[in-house]
N, C-alpha and C positions, 0 to 999 in steps of 0.2 A: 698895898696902899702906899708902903714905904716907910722908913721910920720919921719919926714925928711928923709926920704930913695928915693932916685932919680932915674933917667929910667937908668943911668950909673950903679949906681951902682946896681940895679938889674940884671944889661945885666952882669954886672962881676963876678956876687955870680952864675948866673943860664945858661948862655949862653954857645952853645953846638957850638963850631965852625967850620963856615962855613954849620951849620943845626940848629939852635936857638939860635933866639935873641930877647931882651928884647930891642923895638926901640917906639919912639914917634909916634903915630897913629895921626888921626884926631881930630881937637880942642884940639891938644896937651895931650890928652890921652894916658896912656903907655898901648903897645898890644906886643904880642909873636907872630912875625915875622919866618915861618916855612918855609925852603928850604930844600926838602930831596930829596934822589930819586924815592921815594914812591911816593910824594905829596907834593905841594905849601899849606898855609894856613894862618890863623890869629886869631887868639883869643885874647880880650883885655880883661883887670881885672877891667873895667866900667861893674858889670853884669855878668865877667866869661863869654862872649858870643864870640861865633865863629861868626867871621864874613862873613870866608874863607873859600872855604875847594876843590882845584881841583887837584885828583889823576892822576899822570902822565900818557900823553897820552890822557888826558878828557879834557872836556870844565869845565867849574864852576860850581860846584851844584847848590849854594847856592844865592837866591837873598837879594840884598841889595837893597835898596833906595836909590838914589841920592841925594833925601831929607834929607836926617838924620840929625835931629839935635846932633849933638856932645858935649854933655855938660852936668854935674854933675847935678842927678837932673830929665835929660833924658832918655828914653828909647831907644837903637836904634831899627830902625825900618828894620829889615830884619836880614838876621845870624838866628841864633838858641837863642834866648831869654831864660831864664830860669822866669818861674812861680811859685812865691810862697812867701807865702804861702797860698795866694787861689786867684783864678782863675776869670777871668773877673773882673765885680764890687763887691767890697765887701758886703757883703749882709745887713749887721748890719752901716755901714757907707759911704756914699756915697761921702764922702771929701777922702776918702782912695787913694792910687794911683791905677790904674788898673790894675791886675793879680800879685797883689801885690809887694814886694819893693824889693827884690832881684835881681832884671835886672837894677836898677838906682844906686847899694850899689858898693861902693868898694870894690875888693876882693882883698884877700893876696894870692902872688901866692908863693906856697907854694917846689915846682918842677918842673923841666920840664929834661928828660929821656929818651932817647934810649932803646926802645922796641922791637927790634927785626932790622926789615928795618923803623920799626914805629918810632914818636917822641912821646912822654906821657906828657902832661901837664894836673898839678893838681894844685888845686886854693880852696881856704876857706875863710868865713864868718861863722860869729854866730850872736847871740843875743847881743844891745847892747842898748844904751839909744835912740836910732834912731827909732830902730823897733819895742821897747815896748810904742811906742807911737801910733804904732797902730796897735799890736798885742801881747799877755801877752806871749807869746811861748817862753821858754829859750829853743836852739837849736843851735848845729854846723852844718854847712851843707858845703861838700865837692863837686866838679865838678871837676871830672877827663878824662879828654879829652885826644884821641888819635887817633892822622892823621895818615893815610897810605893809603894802598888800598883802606881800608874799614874806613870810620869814626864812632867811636865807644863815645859814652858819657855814664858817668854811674858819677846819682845824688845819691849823702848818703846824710840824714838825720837822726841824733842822738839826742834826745832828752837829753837835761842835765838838765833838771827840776826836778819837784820833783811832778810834776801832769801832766796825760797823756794830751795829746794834738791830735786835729782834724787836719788836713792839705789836702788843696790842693796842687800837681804839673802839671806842663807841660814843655815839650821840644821842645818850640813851634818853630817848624824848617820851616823856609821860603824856600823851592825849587822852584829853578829858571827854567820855561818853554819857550818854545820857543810861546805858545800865552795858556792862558786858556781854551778857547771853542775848543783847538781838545788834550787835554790829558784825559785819565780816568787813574781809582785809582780801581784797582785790587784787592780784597781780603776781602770786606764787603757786600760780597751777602747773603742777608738775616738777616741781624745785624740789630739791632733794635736801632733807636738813637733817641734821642732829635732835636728838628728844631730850633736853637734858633732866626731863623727870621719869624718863625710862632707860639710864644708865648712858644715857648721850647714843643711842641707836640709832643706826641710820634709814631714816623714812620718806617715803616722796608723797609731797603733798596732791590732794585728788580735791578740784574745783578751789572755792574759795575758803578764806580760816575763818573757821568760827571755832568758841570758847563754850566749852562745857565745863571744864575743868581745870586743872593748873596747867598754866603752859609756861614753856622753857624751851622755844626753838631756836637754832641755829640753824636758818636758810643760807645753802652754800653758792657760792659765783652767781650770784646776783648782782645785777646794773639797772635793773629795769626800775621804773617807777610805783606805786602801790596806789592802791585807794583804797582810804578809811569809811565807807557804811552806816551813816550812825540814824536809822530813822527815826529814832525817837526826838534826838536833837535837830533834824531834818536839815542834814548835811554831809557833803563830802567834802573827806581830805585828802587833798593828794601829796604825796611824799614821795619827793624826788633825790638823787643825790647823783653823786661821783666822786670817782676815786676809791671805792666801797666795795667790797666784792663779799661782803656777808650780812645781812639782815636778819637782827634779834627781836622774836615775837615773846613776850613776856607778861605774864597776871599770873601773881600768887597766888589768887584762889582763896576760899576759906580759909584752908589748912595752913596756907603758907602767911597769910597775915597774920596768922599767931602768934608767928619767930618774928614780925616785925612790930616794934615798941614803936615806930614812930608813923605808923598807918592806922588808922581806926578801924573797927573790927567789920563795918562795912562799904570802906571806903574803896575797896579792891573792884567792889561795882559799877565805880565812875571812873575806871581808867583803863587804859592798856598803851602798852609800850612798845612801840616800833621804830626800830633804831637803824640808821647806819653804820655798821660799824666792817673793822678786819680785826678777824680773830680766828684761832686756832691754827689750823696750817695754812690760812690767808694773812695771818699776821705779817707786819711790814718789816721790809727790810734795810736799813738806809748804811749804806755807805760814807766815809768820815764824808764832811760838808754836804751832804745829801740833803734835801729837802721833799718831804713828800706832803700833800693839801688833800684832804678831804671834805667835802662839802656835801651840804642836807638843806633843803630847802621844804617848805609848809604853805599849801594855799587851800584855801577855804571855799567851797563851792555849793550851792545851793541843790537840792536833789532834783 
């Protein structure tokens, strides 16, 4: 947000009237509060995370936690979280925060813009004395976000070092279901993924995903698009991207909402998470002044 710079005077320098505003969110966090006629939504600059996001005429994508803890420091739990710069636990240190520190970091927000019937908000972070405490990576990274019909995000990373750099991301997007066990996930028949709840084995998927139990996939060289199933909610979602060459399927499950304090004990029923992201031996490579953009886009369809 900046030092002494306030949720006022952000709202006065960015605010699109009567369609964006810069308004205090939960635990007194400042978030961009979106009224259009496209679409309702919300993104705070705890993280750059959407937390919102329902296209007029639709129910709400996106689940959130009731749980959330709201506080400097936290992650929230639901929205679309950004990962990075690597993914789960860190491998070299296990004090690290998980899927690294860019979801807990303050961002500058930097615009927010009329795109058409759309709104466009854009928000940055870099490197700074925070993050080379546990990561040596001198890097800007930009999240430019835009509601409408369609929800579109597109992550830049620019390396401003002066020695290439390895990185993980993800756009780990929480979709909100009407219950787990009757939606599938359309568009990885035959994809080969990681099982990260049977020791990361490598397995090839047969028809479409459906959820019995806990899942922890990592779908490898993947570009194509998905669709989300939901008939209860009586809708699809399709989930598109680029620049992504691995897609993370994820629900804790019973067992695993246990380990999380900030998920209710049946909250795991109304979500699942399908992410673009690059990780493990697709992690990104960037060269000193390199730039590499990843993008996820969400649209909403009737069954």
């Amino acid at each position: 947000m900046g030092a002494g710079t306030t949720i006022e005077e952000l709202d006065c320098r960015f605010a699109i009237t009567g369609i964006a505003h810069v308004v205090t969110g939960n635990g007194g966090l400042p978030k961009v509060r979106i009224t259009s006629p496209t679409a309702s939504a919300e993104i705070y600059l705890h993280g750059a995370q959407v937390t919102s996001w329902r296209p007029a005429g639709a129910e709400e994508v996106l689940f959130l936690s009731e749980h959330t803890i709201w506080e400097d420091g936290h992650a929230i739990r639901g929205g679309i979280p950004i990962c990075f710069p690597w993914f789960r636990a860190k491998a070299d240190d296990p004090r690290a925060p998980a899927h690294g520190f860019a979801r807990t970091k303050a961002w500058q927000l930097e615009s927010i813009a009329r795109n058409g019937d759309a709104v466009t908000v854009s928000m940055s972070t870099g490197s700074d004395e925070g993050t080379r405490k546990w990561w040596p990576g001198e890097f800007q990274l930009v999240h430019r976000v835009t509601f409408g019909s369609e929800l579109k995000l597109e992550l830049a990373v620019t390396n401003t070092g002066t020695t290439s750099l390895r990185l993980e991301e993800a756009l780990h997007a929480y979709h909100r279901v009407g219950h787990v066990d009757n939606i599938r996930l359309r568009g990885l028949d035959g994809v080969t993924y990681l099982d990260n709840t049977d020791s990361n084995r490598e397995k090839r998927q047969r028809g479409d995903v459906v959820m019995a139990a806990q899942t922890d996939s990592a779908y490898l060289n993947t570009q194509h698009a998905l669709e989300l199933v939901d008939p209860e909610l009586r809708r699809r979602i399709r989930i598109a991207k680029e620049n992504s060459l691995t897609t993370v399927v994820w629900n804790p499950w019973r067992e695993g909402t246990q380990l999380l304090s900030d998920l209710g004990h049946d909250e795991w029923q109304q979500m699942v998470c399908a992410e673009a992201s690059n990780i493990l031996g697709f992690a990104v490579i960037l060269a000193p002044g390199q730039q590499h953009t990843m993008t996820a886009s969400i649209r909403v369809a009737n069954p």
